[in-house]
C-alpha positions, 0 to 999 in steps of 0.5 A: 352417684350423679351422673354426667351427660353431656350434651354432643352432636352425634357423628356416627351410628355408635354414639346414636346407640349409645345415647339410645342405651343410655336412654333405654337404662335410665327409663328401666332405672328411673320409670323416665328420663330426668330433665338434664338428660331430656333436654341433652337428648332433645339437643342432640336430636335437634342438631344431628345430621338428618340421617342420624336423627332418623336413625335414633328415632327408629331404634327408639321406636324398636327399643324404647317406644315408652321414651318416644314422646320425648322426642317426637315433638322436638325431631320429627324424622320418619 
């Protein structure tokens, strides 16, 4: 069955968590993250408000540090 991500700007925690889970269950899943859902990811990073994008960094460290190099050169964030 595919899968549809889409592509959003984050307004709130929930969907920062919630990109996280969705992140955290297709690299448990897959070993990695599939270039739709890496390039749907970056995008969003790119675009979140600063304090969001800081906040889905560090529960990605705290969940899946293994999925960090997919965003470290694109968001930066503490």
């Amino acid at each position: 069955m595919a899968r549809t991500i889409s592509v959003l700007k984050w307004e709130n925690e929930g969907e920062v968590e919630n990109a996280v889970h969705d992140i955290k269950a297709e690299m448990d899943q897959k070993g990695g993250l599939d270039k739709d859902t890496e390039r749907a990811m970056q995008h969003s990073l790119r675009v979140a408000d600063p304090d969001l994008a800081n906040h889905f960094l560090q529960r990605i460290r705290e969940q899946v540090p293994e999925a960090l190099h997919y965003f470290e050169e694109h968001g930066g964030g503490a």
